[in-house]
C-alpha positions in Angstrom: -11.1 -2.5 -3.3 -9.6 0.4 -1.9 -8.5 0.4 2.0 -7.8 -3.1 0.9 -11.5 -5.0 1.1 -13.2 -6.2 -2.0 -15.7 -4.6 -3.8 -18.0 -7.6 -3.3 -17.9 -11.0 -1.8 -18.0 -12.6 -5.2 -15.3 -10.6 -6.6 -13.0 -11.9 -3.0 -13.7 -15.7 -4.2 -13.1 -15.1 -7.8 -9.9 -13.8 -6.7 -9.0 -15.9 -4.4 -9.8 -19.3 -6.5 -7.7 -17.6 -9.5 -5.3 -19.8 -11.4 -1.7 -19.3 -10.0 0.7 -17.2 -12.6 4.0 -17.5 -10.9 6.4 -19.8 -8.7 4.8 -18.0 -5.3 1.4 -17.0 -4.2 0.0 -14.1 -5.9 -2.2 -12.1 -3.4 -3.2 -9.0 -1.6 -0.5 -9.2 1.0 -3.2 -6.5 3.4 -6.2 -7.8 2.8 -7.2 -9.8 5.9 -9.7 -12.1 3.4 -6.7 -13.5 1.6 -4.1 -13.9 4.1 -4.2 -16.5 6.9 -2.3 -14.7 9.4 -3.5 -11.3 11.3 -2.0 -8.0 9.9 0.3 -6.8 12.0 -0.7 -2.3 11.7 1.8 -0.7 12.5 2.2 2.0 15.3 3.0 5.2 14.1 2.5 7.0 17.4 5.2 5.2 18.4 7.7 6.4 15.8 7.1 10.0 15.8 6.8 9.7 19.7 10.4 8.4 19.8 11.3 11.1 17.0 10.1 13.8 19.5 7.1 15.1 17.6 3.7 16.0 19.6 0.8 13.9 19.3 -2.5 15.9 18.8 -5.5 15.0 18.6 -6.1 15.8 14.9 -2.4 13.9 14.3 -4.0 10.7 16.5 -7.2 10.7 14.0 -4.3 10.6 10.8 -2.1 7.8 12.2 -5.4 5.6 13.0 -6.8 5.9 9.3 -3.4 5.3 8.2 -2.9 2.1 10.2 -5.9 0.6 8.8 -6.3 1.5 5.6 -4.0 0.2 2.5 -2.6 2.5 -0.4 -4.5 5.7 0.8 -4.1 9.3 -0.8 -4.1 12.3 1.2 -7.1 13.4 0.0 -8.9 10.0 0.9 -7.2 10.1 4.5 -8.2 13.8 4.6 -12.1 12.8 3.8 -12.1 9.6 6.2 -10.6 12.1 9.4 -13.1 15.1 8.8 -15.6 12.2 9.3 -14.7 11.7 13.2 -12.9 15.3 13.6 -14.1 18.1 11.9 -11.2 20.3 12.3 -8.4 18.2 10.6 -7.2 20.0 7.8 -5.9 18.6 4.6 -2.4 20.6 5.8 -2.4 18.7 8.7 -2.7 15.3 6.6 0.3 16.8 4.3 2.4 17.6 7.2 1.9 14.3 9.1 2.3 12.4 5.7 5.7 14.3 5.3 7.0 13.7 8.8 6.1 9.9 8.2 8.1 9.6 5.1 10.6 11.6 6.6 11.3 9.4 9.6 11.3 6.3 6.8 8.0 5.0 8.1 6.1 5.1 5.3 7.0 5.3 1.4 5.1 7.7 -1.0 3.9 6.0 -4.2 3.4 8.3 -7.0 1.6 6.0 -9.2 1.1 6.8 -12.7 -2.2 8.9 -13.9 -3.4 9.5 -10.0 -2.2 11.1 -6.4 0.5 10.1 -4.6 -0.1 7.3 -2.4 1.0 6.0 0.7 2.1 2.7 2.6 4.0 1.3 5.3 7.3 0.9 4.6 7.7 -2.2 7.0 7.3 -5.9 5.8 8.2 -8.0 2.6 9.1 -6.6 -0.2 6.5 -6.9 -2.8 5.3 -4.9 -6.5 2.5 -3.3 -7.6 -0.5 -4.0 -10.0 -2.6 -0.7 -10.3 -5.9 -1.3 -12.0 -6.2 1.5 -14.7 -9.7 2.0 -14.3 -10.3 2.0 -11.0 -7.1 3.3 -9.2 -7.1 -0.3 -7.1 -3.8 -0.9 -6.0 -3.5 -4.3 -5.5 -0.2 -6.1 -4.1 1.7 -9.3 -5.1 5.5 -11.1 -4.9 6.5 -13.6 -7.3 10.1 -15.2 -7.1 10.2 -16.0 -10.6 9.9 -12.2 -11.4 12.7 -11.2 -8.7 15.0 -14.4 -10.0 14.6 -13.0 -13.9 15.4 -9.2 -12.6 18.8 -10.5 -10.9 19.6 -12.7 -13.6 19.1 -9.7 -15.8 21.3 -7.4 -13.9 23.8 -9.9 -13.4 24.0 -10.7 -17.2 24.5 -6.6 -17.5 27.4 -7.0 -14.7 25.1 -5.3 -12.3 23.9 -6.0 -8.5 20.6 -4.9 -7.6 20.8 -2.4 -5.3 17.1 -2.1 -4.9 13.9 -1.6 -7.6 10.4 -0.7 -8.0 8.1 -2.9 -10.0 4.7 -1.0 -11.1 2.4 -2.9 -13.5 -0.6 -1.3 -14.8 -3.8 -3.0 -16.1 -7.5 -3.4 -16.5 -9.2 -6.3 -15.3 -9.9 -8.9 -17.9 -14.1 -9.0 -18.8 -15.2 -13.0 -17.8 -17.8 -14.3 -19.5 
């Protein structure tokens, strides 16, 4: 399921007629087969335009792959812009990754047992359930999780300032 699609049609309606764990949907908030509104991709030309930084060709290739694909590595961004410009180098995908996260446009991931991965840092707030086996990254919000973390932190005589959620799994064998 990486760049957010499903690795098969079946596997989208399995998903998508599972049983609901918690008080709020439980989805893929990116993936346009499970959401009924469009994604809105974000336009990062835009923000390092207004940040002053120069928009080359190579950079333009970067921020296109970026925009459309969900939870990518370097590597994998790297692979997918050599395809349409042979001249990006993985630098340039390191630097532009770097400039992004700098200017708080995107947040780095550095998921557990794999490369750091990246997202846009706009929208709900939402955790993470990485599949083990097959580095999937796949999205979800529940309120009952966020209510039990608050009640926690209050019982601690704490306020939550922010968190990070990060579940990791294998898919369950059917059958």
């Amino acid at each position: 399921m990486r760049g957010g699609e499903p690795a098969s049609p079946a596997m989208a309606t399995s998903e998508v007629n599972a049983p609901q764990l918690f008080a709020t949907e439980c989805h893929l908030a990116h993936s346009p087969a499970m959401t009924k509104a469009p994604v809105k991709r974000p336009d990062y030309e835009k923000e390092l335009r207004r940040a002053g930084v120069r928009i080359t060709r190579p950079r333009r290739v970067i921020l296109g792959i970026l925009s459309q694909t969900d939870h990518p590595d370097a590597l994998e961004i790297f692979r997918r812009s050599v395809e349409i410009d042979p001249s990006i180098s993985l630098s340039t995908v390191y630097r532009t990754m770097k400039l992004l996260q700098g200017l708080g446009a995107i947040h780095r991931h550095a998921f557990e047992g794999g490369p750091s991965r990246f997202e846009h840092s706009g929208g709900d707030h939402h955790d993470h359930l990485i599949d083990i086996e097959t580095g999937d990254v796949i999205e979800f919000k529940s309120d009952r999780i966020e209510q039990l973390q608050n009640e926690i932190a209050r019982s601690l005589g704490y306020d939550i300032v922010r968190h990070r959620l990060e579940l990791y799994g294998r898919r369950r064998k059917t059958g």
